[in-house]
C-alpha positions in Angstrom: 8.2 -21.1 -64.0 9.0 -22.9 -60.8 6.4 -25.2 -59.2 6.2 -24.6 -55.3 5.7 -27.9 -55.0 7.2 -31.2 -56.0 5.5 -34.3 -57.8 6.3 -35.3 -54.7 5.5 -33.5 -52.1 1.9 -34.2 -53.7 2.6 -37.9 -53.5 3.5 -37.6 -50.1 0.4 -35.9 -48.8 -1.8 -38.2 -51.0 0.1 -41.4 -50.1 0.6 -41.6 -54.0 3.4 -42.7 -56.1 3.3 -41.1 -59.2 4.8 -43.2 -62.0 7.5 -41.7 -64.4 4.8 -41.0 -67.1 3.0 -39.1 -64.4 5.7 -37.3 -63.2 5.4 -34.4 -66.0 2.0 -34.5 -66.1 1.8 -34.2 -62.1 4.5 -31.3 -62.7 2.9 -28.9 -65.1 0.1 -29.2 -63.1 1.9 -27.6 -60.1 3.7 -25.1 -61.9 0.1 -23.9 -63.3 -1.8 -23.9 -59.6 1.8 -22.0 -58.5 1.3 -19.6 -61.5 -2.4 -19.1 -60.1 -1.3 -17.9 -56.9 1.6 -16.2 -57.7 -0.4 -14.4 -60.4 -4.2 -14.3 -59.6 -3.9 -14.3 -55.7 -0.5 -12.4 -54.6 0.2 -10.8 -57.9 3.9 -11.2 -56.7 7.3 -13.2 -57.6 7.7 -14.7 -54.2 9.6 -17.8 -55.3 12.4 -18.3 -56.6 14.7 -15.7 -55.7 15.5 -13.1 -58.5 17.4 -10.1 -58.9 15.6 -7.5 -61.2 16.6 -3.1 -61.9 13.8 -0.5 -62.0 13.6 3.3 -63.0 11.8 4.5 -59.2 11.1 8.2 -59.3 10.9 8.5 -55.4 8.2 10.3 -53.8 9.6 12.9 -50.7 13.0 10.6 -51.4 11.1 7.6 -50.6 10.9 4.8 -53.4 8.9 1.4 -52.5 10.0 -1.7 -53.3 7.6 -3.1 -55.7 8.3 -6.8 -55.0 8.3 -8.7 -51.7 9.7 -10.0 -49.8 13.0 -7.7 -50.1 16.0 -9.9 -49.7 18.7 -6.9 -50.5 19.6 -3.9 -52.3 22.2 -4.0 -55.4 22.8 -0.3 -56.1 21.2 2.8 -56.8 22.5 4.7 -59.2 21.3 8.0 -61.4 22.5 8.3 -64.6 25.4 5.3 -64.0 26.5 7.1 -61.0 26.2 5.3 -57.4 23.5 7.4 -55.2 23.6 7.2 -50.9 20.4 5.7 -49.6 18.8 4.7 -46.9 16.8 1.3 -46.4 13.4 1.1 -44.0 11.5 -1.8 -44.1 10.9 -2.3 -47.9 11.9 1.1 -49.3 15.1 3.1 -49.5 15.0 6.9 -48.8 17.4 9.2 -51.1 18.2 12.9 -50.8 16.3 14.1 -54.1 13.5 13.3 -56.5 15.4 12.9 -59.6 14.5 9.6 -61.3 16.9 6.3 -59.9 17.6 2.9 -61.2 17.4 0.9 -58.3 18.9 -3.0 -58.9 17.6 -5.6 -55.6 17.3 -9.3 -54.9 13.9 -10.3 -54.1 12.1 -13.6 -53.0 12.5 -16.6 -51.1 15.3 -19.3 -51.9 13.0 -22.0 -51.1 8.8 -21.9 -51.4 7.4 -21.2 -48.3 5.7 -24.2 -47.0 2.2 -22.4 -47.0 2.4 -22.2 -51.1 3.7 -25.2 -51.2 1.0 -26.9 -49.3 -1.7 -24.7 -51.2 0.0 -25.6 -54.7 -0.7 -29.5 -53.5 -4.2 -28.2 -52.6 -5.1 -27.2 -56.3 -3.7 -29.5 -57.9 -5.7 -32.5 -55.8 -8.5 -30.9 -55.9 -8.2 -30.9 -59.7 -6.7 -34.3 -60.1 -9.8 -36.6 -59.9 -11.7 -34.5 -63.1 -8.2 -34.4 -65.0 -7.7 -37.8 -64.6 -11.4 -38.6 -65.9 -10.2 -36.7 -68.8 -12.9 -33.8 -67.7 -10.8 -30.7 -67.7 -10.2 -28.4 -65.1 -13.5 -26.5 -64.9 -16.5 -29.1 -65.4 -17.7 -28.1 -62.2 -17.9 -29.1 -58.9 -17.6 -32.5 -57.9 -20.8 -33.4 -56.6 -20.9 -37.4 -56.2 -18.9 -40.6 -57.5 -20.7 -43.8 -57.4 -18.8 -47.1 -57.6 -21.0 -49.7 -59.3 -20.8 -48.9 -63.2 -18.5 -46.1 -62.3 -20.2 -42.8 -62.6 -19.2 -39.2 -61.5 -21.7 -37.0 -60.9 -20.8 -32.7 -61.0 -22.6 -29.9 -59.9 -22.4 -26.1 -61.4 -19.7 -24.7 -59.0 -19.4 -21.6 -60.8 -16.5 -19.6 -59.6 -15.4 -22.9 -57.8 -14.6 -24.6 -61.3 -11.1 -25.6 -61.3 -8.4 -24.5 -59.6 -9.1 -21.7 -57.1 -9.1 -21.0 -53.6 -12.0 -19.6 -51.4 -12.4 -15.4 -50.9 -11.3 -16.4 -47.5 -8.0 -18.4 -48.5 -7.1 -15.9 -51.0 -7.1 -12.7 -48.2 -5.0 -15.1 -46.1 -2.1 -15.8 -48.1 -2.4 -12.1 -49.4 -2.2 -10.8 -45.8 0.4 -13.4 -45.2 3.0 -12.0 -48.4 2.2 -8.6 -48.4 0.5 -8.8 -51.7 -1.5 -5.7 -53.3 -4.4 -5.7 -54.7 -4.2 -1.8 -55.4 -3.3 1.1 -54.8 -5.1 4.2 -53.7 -3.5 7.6 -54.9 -4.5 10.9 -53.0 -4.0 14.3 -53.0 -4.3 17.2 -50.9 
């Protein structure tokens, strides 16, 4: 899957240049912390741009996009057979609730610059314990000493890794739109 950020942009913001035996290593790492948000934080394909069909069975004619942004609608069609619509916002509004396959073009052509930045985040954050050959969740750093080099880690507990705070992760939710459920009522 597509990193939102380069090898680098990272080298960039760390006034790094990674050599050309880093450069994959500094990549998968990226495309991982960009698989984190897009799957753990937004639960969303924001980047890159993709084009996908669905079944919707619209509710009062109204069928929600599922997927964020909304760039455009293809068609919508029932049973091969082009159906009028309407487009609010991100839903179309058709006159019936008979099942429709509904084709649209979603996402952004570049990342935005707020993933991007938050990919670098993870993946520096990460980079001193990888590099030690540690792993990814020994725990939060707690101290480096210089003399007889020496790295010292606390028990970070949900802070192991790659992860953003509560705070962070309500942020960039807020910021895309993303869901984190859905509440179904009746009457």
């Amino acid at each position: 899957m597509d990193a939102f950020a380069s090898y680098a942009d990272l080298g960039l913001l760390l006034n790094r240049t990674f050599t050309a035996d880093e450069q994959p290593w500094i990549t998968g790492l990226l495309e991982s912390a960009s698989a984190y948000l897009r799957d753990d934080v937004l639960g969303l394909q924001v980047y890159p741009q993709s084009t996908s069909t669905f079944t919707a069975y619209p509710d009062g004619g109204q069928v929600v996009i599922p997927n964020p942004p909304l760039v455009s609608i293809g068609a919508v069609t029932r049973d091969g057979v082009a159906v009028a619509y309407t487009q609010r916002d991100n839903s179309i509004w058709v006159d019936c609730d008979d099942p429709v396959d509904v084709t649209f073009t979603y996402g952004y052509l570049t990342p935005p610059d707020s993933l991007k930045r938050w990919a670098c985040v993870l993946v520096s954050q990460a980079l001193l314990t990888v590099e030690q050959g540690l792993g990814l969740t020994a725990g939060g750093l707690s101290s480096v000493a210089l003399d007889d080099f020496k790295v010292a880690f606390a028990d970070a507990g949900d802070l192991t890794g790659m992860t953003l705070s509560d705070r962070n992760i309500a942020l960039l939710r807020q910021q895309f739109g993303a869901r984190t459920g859905y509440v179904v009522t009746t009457r």
